[in-house]
PyMOL Python script that loads the backbone (N, CA, C, O; Angstrom):
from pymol import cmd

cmd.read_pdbstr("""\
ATOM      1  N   UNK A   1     -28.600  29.927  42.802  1.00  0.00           N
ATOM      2  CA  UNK A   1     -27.615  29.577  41.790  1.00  0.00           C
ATOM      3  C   UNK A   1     -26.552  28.689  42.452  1.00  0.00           C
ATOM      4  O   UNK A   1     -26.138  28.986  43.572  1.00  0.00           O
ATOM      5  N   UNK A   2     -25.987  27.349  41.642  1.00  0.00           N
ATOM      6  CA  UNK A   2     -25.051  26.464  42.506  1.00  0.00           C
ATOM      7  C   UNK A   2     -23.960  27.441  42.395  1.00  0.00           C
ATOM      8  O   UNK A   2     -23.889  28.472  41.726  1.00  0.00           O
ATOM      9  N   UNK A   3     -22.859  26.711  43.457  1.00  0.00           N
ATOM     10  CA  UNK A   3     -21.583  27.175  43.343  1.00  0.00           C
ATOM     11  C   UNK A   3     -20.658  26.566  42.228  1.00  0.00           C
ATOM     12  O   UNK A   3     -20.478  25.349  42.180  1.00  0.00           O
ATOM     13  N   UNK A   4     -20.154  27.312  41.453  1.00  0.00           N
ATOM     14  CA  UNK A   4     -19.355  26.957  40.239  1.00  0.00           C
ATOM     15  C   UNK A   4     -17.894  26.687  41.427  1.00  0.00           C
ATOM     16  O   UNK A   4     -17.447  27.462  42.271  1.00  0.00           O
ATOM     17  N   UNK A   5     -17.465  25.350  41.071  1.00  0.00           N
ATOM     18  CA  UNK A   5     -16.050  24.622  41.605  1.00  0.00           C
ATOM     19  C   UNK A   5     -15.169  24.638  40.445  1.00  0.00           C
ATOM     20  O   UNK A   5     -15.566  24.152  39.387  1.00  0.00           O
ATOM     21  N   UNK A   6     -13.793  25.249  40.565  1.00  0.00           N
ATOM     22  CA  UNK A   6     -13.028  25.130  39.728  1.00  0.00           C
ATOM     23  C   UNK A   6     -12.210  23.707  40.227  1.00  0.00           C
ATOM     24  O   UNK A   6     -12.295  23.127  41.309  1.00  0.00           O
ATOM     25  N   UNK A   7     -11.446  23.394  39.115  1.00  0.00           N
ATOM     26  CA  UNK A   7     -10.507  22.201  39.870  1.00  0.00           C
ATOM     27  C   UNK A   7      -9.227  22.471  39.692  1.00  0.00           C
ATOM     28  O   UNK A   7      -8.931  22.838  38.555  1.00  0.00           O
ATOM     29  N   UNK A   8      -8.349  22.398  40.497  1.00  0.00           N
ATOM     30  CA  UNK A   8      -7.253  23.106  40.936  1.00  0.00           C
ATOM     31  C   UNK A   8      -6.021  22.269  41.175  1.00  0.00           C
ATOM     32  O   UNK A   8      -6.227  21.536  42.143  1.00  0.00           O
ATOM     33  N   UNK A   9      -4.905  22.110  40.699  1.00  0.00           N
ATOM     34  CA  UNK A   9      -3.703  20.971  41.411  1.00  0.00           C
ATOM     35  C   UNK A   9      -2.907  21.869  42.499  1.00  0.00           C
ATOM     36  O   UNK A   9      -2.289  22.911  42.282  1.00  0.00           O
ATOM     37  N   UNK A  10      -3.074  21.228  43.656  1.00  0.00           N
ATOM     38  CA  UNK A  10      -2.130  21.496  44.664  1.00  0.00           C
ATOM     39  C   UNK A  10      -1.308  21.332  45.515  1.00  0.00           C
ATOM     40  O   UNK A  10      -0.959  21.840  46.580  1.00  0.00           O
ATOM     41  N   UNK A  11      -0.936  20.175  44.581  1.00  0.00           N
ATOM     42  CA  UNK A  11       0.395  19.400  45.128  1.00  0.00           C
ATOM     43  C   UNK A  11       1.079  18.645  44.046  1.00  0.00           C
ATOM     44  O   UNK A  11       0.115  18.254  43.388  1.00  0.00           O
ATOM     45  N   UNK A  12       2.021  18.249  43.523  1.00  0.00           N
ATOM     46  CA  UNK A  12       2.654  17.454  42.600  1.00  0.00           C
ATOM     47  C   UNK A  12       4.012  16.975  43.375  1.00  0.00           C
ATOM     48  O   UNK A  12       4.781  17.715  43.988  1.00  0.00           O
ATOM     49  N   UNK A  13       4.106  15.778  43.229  1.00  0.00           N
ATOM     50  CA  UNK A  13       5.400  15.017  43.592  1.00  0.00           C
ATOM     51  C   UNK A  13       6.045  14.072  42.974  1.00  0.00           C
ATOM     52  O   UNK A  13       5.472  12.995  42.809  1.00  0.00           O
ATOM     53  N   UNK A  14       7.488  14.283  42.457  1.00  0.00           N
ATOM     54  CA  UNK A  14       8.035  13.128  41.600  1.00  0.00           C
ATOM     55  C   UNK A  14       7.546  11.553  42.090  1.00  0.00           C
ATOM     56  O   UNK A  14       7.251  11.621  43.284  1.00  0.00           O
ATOM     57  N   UNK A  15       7.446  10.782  41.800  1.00  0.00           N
ATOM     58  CA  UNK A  15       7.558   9.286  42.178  1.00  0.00           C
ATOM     59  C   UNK A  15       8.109   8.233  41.368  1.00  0.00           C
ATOM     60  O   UNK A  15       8.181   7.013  41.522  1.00  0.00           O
ATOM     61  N   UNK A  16       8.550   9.172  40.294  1.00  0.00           N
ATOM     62  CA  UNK A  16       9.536   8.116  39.302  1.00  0.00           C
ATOM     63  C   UNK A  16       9.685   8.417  38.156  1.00  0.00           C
ATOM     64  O   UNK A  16       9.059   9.458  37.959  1.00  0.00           O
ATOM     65  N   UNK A  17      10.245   8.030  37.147  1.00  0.00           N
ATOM     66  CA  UNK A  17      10.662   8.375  35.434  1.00  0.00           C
ATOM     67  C   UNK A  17       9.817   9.230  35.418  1.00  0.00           C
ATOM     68  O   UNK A  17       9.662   9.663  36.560  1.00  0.00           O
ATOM     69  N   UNK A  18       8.961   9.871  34.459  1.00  0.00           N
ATOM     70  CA  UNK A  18       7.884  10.572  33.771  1.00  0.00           C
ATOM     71  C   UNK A  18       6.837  10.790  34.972  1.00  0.00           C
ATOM     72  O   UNK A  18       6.409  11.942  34.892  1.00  0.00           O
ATOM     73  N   UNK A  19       6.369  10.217  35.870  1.00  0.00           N
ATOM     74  CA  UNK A  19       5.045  10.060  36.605  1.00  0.00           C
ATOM     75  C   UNK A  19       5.584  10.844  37.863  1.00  0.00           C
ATOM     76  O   UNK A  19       6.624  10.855  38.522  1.00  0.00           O
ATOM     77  N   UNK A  20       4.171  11.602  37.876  1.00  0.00           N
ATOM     78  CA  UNK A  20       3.689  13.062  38.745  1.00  0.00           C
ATOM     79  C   UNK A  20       2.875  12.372  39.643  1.00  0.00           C
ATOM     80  O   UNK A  20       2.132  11.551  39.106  1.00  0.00           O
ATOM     81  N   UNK A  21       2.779  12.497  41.220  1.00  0.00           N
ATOM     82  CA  UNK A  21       1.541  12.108  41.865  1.00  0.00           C
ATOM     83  C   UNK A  21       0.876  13.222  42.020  1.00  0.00           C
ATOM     84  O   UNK A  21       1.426  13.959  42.838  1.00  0.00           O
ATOM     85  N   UNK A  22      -0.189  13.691  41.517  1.00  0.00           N
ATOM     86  CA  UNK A  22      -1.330  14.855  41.851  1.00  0.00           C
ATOM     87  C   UNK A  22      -2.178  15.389  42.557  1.00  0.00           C
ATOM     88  O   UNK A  22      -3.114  15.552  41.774  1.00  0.00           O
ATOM     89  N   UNK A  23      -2.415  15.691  43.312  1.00  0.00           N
ATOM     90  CA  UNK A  23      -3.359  16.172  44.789  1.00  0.00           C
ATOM     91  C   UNK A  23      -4.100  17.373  44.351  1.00  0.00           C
ATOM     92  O   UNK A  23      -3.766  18.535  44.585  1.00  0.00           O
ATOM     93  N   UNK A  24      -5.108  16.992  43.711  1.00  0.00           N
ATOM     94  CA  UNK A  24      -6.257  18.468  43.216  1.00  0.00           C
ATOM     95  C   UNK A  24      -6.616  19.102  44.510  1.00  0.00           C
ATOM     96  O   UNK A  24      -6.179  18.778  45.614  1.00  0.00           O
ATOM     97  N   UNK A  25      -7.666  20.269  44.176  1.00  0.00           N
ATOM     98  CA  UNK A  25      -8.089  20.501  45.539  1.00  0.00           C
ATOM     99  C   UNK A  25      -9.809  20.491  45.863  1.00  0.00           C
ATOM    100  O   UNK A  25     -10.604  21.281  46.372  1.00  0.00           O
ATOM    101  N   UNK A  26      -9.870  19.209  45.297  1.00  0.00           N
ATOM    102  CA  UNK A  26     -11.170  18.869  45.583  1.00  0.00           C
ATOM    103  C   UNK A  26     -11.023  17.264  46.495  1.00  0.00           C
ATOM    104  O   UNK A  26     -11.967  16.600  46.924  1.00  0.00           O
ATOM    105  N   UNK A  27     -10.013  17.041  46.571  1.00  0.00           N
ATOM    106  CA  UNK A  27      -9.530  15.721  47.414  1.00  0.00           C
ATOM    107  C   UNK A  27      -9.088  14.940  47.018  1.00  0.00           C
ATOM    108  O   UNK A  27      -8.340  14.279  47.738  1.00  0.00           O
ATOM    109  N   UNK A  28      -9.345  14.471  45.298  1.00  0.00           N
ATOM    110  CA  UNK A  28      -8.971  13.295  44.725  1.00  0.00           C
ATOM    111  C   UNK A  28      -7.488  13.237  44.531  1.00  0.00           C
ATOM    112  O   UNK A  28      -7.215  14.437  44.555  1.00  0.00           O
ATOM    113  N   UNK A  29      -6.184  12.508  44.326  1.00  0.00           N
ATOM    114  CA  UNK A  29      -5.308  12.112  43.652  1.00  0.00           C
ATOM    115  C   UNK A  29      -5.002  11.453  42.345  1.00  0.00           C
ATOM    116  O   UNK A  29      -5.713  10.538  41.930  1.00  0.00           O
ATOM    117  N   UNK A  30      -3.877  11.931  41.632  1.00  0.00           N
ATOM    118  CA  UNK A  30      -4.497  10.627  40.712  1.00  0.00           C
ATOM    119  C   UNK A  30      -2.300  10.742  40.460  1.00  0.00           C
ATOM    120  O   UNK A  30      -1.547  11.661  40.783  1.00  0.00           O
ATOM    121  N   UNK A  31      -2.005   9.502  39.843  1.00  0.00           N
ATOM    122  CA  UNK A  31      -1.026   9.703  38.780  1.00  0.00           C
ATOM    123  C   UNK A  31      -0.552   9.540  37.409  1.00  0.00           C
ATOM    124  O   UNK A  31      -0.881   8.527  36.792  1.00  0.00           O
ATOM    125  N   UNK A  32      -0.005  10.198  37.005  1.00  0.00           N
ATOM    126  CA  UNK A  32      -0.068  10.497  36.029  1.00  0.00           C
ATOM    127  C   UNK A  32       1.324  10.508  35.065  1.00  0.00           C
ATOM    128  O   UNK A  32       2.234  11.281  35.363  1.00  0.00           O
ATOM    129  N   UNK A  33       1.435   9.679  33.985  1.00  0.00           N
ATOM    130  CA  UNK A  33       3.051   9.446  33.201  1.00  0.00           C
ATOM    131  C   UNK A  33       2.778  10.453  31.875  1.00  0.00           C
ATOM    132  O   UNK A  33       1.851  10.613  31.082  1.00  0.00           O
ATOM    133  N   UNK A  34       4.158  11.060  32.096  1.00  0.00           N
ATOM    134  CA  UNK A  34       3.755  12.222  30.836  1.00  0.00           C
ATOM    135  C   UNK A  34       4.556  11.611  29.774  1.00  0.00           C
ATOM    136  O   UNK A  34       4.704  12.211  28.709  1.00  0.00           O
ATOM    137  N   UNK A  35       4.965  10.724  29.935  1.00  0.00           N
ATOM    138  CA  UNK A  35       5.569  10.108  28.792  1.00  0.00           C
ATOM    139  C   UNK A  35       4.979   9.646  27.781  1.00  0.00           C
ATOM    140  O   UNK A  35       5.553   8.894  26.994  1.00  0.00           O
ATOM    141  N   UNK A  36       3.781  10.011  27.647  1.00  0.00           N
ATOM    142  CA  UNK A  36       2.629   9.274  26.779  1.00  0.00           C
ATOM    143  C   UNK A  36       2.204  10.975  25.673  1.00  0.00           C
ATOM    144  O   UNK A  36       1.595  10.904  24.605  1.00  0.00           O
ATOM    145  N   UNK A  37       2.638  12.132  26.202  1.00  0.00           N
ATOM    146  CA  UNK A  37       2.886  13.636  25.829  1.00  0.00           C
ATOM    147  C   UNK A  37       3.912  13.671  24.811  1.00  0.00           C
ATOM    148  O   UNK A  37       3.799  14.643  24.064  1.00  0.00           O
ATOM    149  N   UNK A  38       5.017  12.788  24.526  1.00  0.00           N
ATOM    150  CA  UNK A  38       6.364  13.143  23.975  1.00  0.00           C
ATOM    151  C   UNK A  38       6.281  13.441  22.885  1.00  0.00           C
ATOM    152  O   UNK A  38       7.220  14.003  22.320  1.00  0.00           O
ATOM    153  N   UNK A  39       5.210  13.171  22.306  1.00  0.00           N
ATOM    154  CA  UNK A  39       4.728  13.099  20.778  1.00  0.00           C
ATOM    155  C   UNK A  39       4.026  14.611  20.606  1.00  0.00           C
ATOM    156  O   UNK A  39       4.021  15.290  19.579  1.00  0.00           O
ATOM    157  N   UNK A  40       3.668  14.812  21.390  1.00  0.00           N
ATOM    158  CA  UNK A  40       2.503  16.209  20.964  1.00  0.00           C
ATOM    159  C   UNK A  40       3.184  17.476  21.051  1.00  0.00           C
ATOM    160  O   UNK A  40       2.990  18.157  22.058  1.00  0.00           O
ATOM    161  N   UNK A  41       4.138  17.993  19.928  1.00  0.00           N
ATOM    162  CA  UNK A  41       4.813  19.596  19.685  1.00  0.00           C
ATOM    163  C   UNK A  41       5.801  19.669  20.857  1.00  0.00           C
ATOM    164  O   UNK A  41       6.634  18.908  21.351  1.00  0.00           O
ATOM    165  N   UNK A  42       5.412  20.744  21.059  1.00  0.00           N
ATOM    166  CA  UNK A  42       6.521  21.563  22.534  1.00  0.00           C
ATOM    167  C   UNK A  42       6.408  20.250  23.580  1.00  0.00           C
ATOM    168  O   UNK A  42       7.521  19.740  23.454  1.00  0.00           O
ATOM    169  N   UNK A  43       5.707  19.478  24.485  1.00  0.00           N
ATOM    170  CA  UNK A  43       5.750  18.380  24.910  1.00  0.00           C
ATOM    171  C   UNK A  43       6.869  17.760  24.863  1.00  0.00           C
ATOM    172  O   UNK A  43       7.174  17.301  25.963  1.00  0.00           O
ATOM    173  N   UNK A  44       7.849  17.488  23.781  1.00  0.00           N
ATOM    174  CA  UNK A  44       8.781  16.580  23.510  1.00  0.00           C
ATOM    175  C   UNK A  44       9.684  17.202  24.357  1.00  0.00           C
ATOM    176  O   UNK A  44      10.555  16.356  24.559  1.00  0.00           O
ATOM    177  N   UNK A  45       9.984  18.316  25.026  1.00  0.00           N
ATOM    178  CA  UNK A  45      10.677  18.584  25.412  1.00  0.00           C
ATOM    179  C   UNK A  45      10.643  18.183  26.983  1.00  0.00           C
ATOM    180  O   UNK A  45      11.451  18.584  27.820  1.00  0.00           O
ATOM    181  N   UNK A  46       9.735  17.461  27.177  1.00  0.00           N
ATOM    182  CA  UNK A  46       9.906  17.351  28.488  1.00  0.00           C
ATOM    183  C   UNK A  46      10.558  15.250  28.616  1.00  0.00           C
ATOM    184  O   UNK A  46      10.668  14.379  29.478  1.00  0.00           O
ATOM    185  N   UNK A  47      10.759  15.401  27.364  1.00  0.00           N
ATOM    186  CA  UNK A  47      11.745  13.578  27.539  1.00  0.00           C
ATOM    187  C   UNK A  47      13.053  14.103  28.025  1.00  0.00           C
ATOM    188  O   UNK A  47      13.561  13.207  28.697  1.00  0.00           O
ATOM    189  N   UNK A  48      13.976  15.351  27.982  1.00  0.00           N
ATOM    190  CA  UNK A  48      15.027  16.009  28.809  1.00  0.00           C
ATOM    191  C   UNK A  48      13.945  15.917  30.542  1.00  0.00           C
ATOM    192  O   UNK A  48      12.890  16.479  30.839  1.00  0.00           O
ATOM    193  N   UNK A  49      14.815  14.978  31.316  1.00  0.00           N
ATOM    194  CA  UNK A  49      14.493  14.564  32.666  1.00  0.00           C
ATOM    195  C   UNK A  49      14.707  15.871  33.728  1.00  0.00           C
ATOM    196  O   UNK A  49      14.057  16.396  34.631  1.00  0.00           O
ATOM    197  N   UNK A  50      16.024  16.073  33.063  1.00  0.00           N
ATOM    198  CA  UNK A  50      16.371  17.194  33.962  1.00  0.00           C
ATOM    199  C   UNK A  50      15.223  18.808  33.837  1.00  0.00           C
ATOM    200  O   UNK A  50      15.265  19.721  34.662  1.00  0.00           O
ATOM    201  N   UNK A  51      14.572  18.784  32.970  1.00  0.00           N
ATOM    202  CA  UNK A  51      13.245  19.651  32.104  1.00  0.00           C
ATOM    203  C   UNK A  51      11.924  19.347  33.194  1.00  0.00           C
ATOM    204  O   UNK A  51      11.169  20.035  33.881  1.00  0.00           O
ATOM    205  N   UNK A  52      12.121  17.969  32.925  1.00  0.00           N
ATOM    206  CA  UNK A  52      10.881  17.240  33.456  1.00  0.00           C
ATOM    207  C   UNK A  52      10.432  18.201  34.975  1.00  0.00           C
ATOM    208  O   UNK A  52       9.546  18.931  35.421  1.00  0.00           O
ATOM    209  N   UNK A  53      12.191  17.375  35.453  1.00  0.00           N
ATOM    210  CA  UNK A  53      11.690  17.680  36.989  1.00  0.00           C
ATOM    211  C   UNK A  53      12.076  18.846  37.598  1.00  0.00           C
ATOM    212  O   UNK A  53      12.367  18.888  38.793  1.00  0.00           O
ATOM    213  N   UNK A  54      12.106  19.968  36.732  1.00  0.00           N
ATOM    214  CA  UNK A  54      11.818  21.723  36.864  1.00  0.00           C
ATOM    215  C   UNK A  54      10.768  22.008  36.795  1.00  0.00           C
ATOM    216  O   UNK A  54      10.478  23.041  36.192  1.00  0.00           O
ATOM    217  N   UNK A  55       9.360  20.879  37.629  1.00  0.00           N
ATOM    218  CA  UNK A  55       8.111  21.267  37.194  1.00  0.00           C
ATOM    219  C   UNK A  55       7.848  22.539  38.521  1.00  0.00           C
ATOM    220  O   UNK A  55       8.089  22.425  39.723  1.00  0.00           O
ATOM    221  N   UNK A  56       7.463  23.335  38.015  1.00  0.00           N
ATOM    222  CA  UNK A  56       6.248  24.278  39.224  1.00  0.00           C
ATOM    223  C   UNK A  56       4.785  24.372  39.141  1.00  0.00           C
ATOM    224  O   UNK A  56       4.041  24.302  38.163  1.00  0.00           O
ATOM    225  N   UNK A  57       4.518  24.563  40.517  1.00  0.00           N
ATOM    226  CA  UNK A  57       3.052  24.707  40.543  1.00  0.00           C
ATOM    227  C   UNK A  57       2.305  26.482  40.195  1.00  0.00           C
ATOM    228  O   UNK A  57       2.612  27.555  40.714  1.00  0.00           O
ATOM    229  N   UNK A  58       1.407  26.211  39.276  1.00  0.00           N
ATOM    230  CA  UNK A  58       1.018  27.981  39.143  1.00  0.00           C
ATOM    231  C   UNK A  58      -0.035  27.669  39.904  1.00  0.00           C
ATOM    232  O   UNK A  58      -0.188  26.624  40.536  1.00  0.00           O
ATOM    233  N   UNK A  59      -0.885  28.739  39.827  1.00  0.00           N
ATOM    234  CA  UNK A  59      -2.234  29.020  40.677  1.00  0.00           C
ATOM    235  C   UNK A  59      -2.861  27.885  40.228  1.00  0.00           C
ATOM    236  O   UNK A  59      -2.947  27.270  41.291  1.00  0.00           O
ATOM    237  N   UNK A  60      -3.478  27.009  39.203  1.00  0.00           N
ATOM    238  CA  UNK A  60      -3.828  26.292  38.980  1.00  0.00           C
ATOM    239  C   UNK A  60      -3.794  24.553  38.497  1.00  0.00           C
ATOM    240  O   UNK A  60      -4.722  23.751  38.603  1.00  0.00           O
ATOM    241  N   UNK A  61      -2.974  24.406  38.172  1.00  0.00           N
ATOM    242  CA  UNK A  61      -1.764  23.307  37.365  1.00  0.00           C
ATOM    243  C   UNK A  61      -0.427  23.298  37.773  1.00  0.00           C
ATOM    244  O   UNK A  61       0.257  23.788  38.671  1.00  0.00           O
ATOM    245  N   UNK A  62      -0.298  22.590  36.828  1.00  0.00           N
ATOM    246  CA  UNK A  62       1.388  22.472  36.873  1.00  0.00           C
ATOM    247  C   UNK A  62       2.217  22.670  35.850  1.00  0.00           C
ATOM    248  O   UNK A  62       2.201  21.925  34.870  1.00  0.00           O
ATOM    249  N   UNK A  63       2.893  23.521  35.942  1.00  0.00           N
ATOM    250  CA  UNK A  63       4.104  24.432  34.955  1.00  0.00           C
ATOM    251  C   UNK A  63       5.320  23.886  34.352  1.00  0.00           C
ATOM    252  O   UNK A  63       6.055  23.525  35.272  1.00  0.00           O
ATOM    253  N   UNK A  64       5.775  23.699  33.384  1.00  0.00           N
ATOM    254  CA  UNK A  64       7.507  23.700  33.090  1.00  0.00           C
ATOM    255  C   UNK A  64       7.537  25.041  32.262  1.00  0.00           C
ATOM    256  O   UNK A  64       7.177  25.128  31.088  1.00  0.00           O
ATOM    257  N   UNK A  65       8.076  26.199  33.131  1.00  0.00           N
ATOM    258  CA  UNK A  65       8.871  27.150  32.416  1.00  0.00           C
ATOM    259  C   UNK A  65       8.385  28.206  31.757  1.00  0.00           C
ATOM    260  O   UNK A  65       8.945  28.899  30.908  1.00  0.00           O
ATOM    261  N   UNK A  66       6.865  28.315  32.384  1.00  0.00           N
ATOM    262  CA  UNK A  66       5.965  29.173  31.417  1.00  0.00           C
ATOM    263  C   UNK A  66       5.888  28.559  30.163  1.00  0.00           C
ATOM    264  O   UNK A  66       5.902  29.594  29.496  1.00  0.00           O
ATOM    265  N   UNK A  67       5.817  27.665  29.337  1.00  0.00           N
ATOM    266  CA  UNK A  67       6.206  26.914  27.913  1.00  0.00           C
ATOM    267  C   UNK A  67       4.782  25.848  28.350  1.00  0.00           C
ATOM    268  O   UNK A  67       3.692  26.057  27.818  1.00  0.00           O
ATOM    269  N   UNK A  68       4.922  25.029  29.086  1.00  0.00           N
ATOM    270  CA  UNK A  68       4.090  23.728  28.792  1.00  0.00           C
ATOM    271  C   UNK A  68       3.392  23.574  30.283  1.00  0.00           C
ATOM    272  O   UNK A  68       3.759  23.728  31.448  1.00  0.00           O
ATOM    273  N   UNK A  69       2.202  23.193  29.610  1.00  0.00           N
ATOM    274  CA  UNK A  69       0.646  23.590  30.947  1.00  0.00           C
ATOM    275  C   UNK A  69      -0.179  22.657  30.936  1.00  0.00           C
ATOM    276  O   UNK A  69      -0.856  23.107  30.012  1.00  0.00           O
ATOM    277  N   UNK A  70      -0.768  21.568  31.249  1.00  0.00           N
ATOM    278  CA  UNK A  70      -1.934  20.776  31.201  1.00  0.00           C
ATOM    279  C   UNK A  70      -3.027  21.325  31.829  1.00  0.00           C
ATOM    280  O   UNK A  70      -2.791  21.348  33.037  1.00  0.00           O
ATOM    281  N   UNK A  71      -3.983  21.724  31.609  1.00  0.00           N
ATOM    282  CA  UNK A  71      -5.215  21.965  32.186  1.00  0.00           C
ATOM    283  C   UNK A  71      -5.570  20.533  33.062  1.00  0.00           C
ATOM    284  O   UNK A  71      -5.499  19.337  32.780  1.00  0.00           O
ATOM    285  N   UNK A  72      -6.062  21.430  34.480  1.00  0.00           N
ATOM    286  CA  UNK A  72      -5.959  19.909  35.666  1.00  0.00           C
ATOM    287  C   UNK A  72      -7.315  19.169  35.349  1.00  0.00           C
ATOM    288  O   UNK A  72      -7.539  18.061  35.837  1.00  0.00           O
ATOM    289  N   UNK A  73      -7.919  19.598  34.792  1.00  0.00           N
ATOM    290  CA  UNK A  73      -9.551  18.655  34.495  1.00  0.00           C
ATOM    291  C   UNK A  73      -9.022  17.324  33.617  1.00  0.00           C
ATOM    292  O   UNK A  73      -9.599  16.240  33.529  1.00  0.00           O
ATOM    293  N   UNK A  74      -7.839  17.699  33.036  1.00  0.00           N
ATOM    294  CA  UNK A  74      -7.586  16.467  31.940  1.00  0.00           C
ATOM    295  C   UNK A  74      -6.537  15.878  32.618  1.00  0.00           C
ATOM    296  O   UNK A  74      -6.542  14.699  32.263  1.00  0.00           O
ATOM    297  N   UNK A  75      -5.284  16.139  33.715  1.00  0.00           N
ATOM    298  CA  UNK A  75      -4.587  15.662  34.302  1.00  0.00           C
ATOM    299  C   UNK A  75      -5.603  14.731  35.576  1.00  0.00           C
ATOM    300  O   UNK A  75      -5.086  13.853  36.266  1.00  0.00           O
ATOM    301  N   UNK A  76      -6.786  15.045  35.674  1.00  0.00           N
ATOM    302  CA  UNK A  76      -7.610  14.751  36.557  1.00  0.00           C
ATOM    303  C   UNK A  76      -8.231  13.195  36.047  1.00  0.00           C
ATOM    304  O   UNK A  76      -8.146  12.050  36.490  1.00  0.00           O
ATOM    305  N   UNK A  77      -8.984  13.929  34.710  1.00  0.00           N
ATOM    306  CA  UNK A  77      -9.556  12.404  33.746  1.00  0.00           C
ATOM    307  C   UNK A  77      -8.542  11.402  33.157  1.00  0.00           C
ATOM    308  O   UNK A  77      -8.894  10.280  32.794  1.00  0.00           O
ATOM    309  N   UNK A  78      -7.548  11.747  33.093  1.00  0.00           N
ATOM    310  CA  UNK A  78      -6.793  10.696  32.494  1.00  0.00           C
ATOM    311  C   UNK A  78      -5.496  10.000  33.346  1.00  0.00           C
ATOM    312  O   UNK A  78      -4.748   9.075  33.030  1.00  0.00           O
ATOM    313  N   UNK A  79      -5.547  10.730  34.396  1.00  0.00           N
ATOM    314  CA  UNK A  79      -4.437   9.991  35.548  1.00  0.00           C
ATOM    315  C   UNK A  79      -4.886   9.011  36.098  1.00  0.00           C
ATOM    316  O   UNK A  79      -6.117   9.004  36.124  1.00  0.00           O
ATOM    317  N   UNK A  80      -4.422   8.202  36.536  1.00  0.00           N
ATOM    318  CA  UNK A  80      -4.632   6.705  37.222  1.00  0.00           C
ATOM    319  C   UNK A  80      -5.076   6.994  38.915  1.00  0.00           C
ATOM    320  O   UNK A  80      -4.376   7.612  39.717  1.00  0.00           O
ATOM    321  N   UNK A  81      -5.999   6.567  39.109  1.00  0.00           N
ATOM    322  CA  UNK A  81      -6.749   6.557  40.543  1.00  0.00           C
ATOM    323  C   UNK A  81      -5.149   6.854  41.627  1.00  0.00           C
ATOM    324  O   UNK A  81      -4.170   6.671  40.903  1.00  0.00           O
ATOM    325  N   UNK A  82      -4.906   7.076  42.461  1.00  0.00           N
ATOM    326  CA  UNK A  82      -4.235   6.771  43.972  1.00  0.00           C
ATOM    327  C   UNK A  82      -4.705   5.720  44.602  1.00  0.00           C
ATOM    328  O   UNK A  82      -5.701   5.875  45.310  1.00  0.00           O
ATOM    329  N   UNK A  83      -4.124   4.493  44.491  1.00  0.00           N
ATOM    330  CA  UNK A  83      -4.735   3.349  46.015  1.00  0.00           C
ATOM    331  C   UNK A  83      -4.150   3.818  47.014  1.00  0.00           C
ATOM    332  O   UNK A  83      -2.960   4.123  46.938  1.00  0.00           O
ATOM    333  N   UNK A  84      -4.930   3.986  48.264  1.00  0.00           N
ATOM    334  CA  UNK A  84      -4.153   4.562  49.745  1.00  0.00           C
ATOM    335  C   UNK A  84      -3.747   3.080  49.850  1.00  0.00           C
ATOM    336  O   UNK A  84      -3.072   2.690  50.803  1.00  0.00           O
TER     337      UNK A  84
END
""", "prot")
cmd.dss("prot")
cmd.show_as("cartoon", "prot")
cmd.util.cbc("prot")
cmd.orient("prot")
């Protein structure tokens, strides 16, 4: 039986307005502008900057406040590559 890989964020770092740089833990990076979120319910609340950047990391993703969660498979598919 293969090994089932979860995908995991384990690192997040501001790098500017809205945009998270992401470090899964399968190696890839990607970044990612949540400003493109502002529209979707509870989301809006993260256009308050000072909100924004109260992000924490849970076991899996990345947190504001117990309230708002992206599952990292989609922070994964839709973030913009890392050029080293």
């Amino acid at each position: 039986m293969p090994e089932i890989t979860f995908i995991g964020v384990i690192k997040a770092e501001h790098v500017g307005g809205y945009t998270l740089k992401i470090l899964f833990n399968n190696g890839m990076a990607r970044l990612y502008g949540f400003s493109k979120e502002f529209s979707k319910g509870i989301c809006s609340k993260l256009k308050d900057i000072d909100y924004f950047l109260n992000f924490k990391l849970d076991p899996f993703s990345i947190d504001w406040n117990n309230e708002i969660g992206f599952a990292p498979e989609y922070l994964l598919e839709n973030g913009q590559p890392v050029i080293s």
